[in-house]
Backbone as XML, in Angstrom:
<?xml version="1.0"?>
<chain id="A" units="angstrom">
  <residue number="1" name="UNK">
    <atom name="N" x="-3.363" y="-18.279" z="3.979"/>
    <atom name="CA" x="-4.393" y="-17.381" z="4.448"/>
    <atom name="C" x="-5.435" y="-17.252" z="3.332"/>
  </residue>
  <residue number="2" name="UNK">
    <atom name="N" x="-6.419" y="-17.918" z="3.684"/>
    <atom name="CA" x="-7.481" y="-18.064" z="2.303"/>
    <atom name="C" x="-8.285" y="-16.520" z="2.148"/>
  </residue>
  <residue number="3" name="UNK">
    <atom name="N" x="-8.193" y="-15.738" z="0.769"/>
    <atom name="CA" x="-9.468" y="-15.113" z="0.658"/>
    <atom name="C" x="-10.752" y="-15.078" z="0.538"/>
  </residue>
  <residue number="4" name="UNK">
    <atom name="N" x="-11.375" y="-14.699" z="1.450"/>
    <atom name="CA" x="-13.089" y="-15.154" z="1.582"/>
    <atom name="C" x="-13.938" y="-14.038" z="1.021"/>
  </residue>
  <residue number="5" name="UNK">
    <atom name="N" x="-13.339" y="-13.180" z="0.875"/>
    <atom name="CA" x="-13.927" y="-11.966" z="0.406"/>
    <atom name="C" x="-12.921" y="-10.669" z="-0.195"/>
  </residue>
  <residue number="6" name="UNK">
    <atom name="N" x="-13.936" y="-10.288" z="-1.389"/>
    <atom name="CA" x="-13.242" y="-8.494" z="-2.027"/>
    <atom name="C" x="-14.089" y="-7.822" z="-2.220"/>
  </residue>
  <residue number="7" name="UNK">
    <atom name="N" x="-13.791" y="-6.463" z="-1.867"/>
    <atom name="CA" x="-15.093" y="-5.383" z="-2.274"/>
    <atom name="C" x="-14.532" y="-4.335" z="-2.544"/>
  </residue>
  <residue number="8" name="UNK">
    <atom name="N" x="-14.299" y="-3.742" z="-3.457"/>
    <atom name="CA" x="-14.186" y="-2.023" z="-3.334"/>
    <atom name="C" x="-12.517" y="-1.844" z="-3.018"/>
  </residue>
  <residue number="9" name="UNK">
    <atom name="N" x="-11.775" y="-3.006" z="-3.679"/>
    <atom name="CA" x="-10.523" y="-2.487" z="-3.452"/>
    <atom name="C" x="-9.968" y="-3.362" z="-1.896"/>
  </residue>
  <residue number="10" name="UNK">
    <atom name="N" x="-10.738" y="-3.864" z="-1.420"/>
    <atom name="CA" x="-10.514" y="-4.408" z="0.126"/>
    <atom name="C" x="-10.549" y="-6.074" z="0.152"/>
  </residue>
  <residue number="11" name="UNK">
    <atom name="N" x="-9.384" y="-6.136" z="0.469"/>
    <atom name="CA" x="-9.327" y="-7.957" z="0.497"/>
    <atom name="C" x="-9.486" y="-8.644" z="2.047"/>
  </residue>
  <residue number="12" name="UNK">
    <atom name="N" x="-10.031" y="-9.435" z="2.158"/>
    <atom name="CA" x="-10.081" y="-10.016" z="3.263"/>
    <atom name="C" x="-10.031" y="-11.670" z="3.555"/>
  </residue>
  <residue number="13" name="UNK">
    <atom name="N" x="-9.166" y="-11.986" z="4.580"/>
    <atom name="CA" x="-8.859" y="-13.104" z="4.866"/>
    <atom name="C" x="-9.159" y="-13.574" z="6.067"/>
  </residue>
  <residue number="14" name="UNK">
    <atom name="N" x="-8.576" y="-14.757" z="6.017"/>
    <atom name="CA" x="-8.727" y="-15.385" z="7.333"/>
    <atom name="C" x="-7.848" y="-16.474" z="7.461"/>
  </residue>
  <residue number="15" name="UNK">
    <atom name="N" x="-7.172" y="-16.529" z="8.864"/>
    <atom name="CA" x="-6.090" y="-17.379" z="8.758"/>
    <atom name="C" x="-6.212" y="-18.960" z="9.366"/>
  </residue>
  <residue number="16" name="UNK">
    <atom name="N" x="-5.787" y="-19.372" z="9.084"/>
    <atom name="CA" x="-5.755" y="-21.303" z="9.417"/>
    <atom name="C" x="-5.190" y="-21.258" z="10.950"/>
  </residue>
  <residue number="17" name="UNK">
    <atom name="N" x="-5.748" y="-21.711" z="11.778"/>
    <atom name="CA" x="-5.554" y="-21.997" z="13.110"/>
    <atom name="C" x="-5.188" y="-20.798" z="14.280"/>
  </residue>
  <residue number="18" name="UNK">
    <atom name="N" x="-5.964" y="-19.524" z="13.818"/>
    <atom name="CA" x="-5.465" y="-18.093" z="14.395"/>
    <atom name="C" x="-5.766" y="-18.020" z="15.857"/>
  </residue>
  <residue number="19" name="UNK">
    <atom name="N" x="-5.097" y="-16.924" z="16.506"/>
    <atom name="CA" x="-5.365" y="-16.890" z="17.759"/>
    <atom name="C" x="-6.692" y="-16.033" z="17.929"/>
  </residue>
  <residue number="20" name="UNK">
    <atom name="N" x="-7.292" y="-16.311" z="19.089"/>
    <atom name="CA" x="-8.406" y="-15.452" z="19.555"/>
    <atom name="C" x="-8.181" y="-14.183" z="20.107"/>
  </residue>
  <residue number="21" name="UNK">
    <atom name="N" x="-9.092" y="-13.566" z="19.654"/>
    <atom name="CA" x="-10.610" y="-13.738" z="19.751"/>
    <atom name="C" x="-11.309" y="-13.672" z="18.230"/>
  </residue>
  <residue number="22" name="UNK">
    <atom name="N" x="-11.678" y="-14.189" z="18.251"/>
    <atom name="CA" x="-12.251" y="-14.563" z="16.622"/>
    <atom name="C" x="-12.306" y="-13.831" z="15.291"/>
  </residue>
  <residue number="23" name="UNK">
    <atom name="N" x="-11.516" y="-13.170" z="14.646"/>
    <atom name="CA" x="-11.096" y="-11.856" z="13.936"/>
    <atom name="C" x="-10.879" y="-12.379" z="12.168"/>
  </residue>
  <residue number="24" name="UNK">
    <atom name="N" x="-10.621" y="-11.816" z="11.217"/>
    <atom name="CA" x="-10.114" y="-11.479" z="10.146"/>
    <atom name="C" x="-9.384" y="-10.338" z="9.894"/>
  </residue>
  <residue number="25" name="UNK">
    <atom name="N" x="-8.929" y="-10.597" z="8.646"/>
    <atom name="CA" x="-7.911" y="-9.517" z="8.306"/>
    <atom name="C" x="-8.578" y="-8.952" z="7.010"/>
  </residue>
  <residue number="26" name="UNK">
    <atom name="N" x="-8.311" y="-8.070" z="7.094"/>
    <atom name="CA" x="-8.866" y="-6.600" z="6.127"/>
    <atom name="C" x="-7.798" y="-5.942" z="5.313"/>
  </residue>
  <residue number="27" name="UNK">
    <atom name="N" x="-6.992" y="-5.903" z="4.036"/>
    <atom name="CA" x="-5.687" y="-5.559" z="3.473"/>
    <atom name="C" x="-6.859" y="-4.277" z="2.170"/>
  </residue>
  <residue number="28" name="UNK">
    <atom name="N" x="-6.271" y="-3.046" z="2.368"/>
    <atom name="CA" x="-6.261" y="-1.816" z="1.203"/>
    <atom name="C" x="-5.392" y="-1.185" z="1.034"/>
  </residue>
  <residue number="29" name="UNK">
    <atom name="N" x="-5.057" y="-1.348" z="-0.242"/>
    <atom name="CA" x="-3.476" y="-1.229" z="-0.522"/>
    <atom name="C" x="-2.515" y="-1.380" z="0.749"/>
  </residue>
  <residue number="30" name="UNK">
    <atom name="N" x="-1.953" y="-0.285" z="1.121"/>
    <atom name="CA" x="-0.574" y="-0.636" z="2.326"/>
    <atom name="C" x="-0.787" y="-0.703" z="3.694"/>
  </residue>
  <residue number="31" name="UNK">
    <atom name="N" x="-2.368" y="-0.760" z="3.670"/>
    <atom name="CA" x="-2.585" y="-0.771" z="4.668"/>
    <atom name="C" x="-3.362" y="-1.780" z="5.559"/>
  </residue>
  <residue number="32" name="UNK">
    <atom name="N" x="-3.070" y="-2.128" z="6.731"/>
    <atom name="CA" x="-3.741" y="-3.729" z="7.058"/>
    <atom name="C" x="-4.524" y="-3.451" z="8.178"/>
  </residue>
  <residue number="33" name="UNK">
    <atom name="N" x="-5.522" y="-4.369" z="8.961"/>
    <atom name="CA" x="-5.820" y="-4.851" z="10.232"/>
    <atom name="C" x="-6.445" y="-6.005" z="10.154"/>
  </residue>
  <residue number="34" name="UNK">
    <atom name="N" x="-6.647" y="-6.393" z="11.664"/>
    <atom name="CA" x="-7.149" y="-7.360" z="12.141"/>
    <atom name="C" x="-8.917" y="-6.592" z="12.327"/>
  </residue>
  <residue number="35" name="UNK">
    <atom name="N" x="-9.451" y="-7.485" z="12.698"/>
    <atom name="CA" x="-10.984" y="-6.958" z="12.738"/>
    <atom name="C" x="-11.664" y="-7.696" z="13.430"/>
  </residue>
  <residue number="36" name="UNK">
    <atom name="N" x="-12.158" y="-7.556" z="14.889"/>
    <atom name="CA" x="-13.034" y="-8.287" z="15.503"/>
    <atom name="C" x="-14.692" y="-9.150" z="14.543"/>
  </residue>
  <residue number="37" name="UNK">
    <atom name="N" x="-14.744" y="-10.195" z="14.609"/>
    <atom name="CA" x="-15.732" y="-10.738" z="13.983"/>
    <atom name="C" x="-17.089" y="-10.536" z="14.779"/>
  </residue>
  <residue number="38" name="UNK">
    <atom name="N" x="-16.822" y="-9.982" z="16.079"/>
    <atom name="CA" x="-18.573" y="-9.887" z="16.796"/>
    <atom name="C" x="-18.577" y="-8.219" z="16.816"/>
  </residue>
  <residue number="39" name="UNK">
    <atom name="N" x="-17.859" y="-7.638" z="16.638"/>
    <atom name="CA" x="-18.436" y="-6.255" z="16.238"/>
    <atom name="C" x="-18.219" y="-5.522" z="15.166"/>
  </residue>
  <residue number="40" name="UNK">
    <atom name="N" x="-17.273" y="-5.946" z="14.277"/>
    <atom name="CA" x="-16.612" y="-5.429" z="13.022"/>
    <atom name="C" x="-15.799" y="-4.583" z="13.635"/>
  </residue>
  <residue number="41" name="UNK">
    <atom name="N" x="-14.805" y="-4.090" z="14.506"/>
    <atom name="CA" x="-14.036" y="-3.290" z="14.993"/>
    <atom name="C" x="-12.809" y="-3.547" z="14.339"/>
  </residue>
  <residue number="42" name="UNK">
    <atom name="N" x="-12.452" y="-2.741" z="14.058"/>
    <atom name="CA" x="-10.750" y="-2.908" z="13.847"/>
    <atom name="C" x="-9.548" y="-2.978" z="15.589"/>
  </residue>
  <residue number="43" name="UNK">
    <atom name="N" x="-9.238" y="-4.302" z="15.334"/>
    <atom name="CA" x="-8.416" y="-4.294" z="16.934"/>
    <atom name="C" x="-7.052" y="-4.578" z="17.154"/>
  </residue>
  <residue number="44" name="UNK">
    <atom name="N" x="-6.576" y="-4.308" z="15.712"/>
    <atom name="CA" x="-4.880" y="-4.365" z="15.286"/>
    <atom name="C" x="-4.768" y="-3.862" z="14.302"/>
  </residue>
  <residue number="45" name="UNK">
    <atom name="N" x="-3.820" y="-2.866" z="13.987"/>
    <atom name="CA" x="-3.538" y="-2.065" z="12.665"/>
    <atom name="C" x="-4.513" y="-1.167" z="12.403"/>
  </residue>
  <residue number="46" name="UNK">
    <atom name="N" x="-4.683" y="-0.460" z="11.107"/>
    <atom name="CA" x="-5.285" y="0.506" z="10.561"/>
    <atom name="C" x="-5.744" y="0.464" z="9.357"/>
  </residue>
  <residue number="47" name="UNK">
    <atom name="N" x="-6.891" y="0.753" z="8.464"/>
    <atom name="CA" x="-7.344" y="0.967" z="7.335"/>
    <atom name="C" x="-7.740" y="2.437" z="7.293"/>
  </residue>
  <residue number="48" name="UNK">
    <atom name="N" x="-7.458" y="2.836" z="5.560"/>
    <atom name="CA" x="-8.217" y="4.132" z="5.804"/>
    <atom name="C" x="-9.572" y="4.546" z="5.857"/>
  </residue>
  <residue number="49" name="UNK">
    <atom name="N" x="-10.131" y="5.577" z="6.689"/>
    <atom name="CA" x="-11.406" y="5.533" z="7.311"/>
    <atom name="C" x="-12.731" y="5.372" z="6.417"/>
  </residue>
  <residue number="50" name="UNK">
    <atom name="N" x="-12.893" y="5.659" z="5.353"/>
    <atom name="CA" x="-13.587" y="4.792" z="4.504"/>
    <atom name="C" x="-14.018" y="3.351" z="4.503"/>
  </residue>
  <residue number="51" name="UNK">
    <atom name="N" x="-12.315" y="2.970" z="4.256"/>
    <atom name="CA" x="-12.482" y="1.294" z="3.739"/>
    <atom name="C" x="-12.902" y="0.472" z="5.458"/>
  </residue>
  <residue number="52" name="UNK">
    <atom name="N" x="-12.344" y="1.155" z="6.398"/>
    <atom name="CA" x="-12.464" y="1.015" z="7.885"/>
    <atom name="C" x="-14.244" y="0.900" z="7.786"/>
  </residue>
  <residue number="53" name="UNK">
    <atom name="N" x="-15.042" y="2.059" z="7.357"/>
    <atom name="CA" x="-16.554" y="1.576" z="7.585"/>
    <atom name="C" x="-17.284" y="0.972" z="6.361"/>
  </residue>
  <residue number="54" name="UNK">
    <atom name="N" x="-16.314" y="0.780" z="5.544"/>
    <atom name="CA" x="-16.987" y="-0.328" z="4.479"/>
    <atom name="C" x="-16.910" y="-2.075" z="5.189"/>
  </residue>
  <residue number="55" name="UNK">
    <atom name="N" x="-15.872" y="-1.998" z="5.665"/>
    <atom name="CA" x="-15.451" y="-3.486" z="6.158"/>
    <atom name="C" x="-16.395" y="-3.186" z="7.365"/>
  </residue>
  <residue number="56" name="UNK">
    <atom name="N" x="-16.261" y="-2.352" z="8.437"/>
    <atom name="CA" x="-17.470" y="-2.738" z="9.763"/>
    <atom name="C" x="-18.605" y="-3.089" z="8.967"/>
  </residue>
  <residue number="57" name="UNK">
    <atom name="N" x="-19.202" y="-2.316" z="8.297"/>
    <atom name="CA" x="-20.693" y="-2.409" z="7.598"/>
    <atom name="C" x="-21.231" y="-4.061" z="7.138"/>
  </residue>
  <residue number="58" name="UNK">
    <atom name="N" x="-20.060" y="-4.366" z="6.320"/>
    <atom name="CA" x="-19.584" y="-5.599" z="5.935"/>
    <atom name="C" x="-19.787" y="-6.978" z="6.940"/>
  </residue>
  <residue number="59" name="UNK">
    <atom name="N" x="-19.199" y="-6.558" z="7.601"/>
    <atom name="CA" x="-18.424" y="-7.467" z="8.426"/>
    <atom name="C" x="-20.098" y="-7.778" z="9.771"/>
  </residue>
  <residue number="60" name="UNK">
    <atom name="N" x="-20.895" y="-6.447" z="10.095"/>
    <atom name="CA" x="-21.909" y="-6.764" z="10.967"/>
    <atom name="C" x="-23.385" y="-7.428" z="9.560"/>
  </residue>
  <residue number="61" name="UNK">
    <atom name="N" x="-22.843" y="-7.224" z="8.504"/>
    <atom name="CA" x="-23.593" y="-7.762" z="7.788"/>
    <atom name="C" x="-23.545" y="-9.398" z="7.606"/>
  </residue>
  <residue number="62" name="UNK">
    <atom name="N" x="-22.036" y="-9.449" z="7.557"/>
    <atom name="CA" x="-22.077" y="-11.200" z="7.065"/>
    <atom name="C" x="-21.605" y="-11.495" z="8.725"/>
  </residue>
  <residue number="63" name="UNK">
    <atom name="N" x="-22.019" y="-11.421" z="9.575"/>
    <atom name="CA" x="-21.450" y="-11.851" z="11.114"/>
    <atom name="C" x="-22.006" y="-13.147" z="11.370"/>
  </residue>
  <residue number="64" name="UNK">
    <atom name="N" x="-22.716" y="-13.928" z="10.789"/>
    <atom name="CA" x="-22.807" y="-15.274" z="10.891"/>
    <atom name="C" x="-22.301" y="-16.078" z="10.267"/>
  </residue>
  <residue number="65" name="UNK">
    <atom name="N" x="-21.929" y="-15.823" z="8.804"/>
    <atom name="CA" x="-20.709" y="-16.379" z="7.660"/>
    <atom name="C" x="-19.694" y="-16.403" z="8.298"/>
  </residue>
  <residue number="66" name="UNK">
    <atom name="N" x="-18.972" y="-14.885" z="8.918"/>
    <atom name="CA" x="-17.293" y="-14.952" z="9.419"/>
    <atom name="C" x="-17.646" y="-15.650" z="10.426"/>
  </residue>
  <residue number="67" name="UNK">
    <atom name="N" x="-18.845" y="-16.048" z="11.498"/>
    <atom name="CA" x="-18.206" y="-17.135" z="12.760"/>
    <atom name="C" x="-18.570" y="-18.410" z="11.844"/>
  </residue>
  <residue number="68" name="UNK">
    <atom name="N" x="-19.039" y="-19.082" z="10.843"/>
    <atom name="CA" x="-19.011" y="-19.892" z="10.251"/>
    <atom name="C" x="-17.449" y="-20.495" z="9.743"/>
  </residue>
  <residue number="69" name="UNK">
    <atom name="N" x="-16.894" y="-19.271" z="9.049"/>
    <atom name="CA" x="-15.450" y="-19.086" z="7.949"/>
    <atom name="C" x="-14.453" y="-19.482" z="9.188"/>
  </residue>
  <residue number="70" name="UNK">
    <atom name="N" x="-14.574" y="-19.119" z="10.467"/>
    <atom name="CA" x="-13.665" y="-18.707" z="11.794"/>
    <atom name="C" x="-12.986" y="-20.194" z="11.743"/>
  </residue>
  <residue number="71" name="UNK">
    <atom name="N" x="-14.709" y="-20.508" z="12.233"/>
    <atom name="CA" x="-14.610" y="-22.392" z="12.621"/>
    <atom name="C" x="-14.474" y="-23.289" z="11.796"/>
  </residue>
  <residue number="72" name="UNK">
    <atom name="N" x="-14.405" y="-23.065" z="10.243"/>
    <atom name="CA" x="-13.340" y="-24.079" z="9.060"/>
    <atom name="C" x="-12.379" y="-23.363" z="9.315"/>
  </residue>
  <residue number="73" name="UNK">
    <atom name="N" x="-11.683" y="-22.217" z="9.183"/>
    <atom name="CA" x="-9.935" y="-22.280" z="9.640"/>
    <atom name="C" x="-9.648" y="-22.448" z="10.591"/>
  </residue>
  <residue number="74" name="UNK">
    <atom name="N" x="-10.766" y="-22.522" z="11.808"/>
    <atom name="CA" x="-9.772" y="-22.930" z="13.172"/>
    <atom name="C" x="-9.851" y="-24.530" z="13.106"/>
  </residue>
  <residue number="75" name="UNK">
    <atom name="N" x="-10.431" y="-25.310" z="12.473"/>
    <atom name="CA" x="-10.527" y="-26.780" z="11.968"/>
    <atom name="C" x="-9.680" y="-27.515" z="10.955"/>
  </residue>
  <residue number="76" name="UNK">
    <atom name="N" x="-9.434" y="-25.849" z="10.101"/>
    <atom name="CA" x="-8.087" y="-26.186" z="8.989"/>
    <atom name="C" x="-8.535" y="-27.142" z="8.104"/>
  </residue>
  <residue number="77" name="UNK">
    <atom name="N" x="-10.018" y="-26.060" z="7.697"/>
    <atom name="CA" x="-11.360" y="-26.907" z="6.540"/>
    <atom name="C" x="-11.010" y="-24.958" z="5.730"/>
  </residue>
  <residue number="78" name="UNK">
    <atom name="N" x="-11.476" y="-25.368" z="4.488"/>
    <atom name="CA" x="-11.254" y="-23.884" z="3.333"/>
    <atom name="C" x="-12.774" y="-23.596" z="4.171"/>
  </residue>
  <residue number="79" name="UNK">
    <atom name="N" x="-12.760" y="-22.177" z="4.023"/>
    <atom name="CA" x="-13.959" y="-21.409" z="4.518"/>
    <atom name="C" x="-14.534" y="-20.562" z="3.582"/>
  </residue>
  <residue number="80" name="UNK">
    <atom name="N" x="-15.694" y="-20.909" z="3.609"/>
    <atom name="CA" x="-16.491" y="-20.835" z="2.270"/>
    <atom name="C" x="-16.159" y="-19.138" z="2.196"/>
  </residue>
  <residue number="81" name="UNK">
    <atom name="N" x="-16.213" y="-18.714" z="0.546"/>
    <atom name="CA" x="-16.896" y="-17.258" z="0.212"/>
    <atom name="C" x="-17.745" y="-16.459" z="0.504"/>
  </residue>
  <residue number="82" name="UNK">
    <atom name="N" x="-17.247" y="-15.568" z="0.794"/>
    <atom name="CA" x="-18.328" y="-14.569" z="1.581"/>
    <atom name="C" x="-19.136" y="-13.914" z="0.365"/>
  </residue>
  <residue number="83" name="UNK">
    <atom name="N" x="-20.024" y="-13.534" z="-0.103"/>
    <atom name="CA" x="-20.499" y="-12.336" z="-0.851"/>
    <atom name="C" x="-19.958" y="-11.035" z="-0.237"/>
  </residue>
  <residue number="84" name="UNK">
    <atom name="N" x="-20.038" y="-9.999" z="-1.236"/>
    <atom name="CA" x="-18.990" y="-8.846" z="-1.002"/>
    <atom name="C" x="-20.022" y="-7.712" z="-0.385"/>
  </residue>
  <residue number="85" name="UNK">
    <atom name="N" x="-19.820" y="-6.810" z="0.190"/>
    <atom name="CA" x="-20.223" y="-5.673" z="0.193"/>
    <atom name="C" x="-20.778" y="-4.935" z="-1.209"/>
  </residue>
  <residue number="86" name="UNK">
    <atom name="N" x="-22.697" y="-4.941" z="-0.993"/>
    <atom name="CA" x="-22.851" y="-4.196" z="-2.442"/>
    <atom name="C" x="-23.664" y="-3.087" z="-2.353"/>
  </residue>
</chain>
């Protein structure tokens, strides 16, 4: 599960050949989700509500990178680095 991005304590990945609908994962400290890539939603698990609207913010910011990052791991190509939340 390659990291494409860190900001503020918040790691985020993305997995090699994942199921749809087109998502990443969001890890702060013990806490995880999945995260829709066309709205920044969280749509599995939980972050705390902070790091929850740091990653949406994030996430509708770089929304052409993560469907970029999506389609090298659903190709099972490394998916480039995101710049972080600044």
């Amino acid at each position: 599960m390659p990291e494409i991005s860190r900001f503020y304590g918040i790691r985020i990945t993305i997995n090699w050949l994942d199921h749809v609908p087109p998502h990443f994962h969001a890890e702060h400290g013990d806490h995880r989700a999945s995260v829709s890539i066309s709205t920044g939603e969280i749509i599995d698990g939980q972050l705390p509500r902070t790091a929850a609207r740091l990653v949406k913010e994030w996430a509708i910011e770089r929304k052409v990178e993560l469907e970029s990052a999506w389609q090298a791991a659903q190709a099972h190509r490394q998916p480039q680095h995101i710049a972080p939340l600044e």
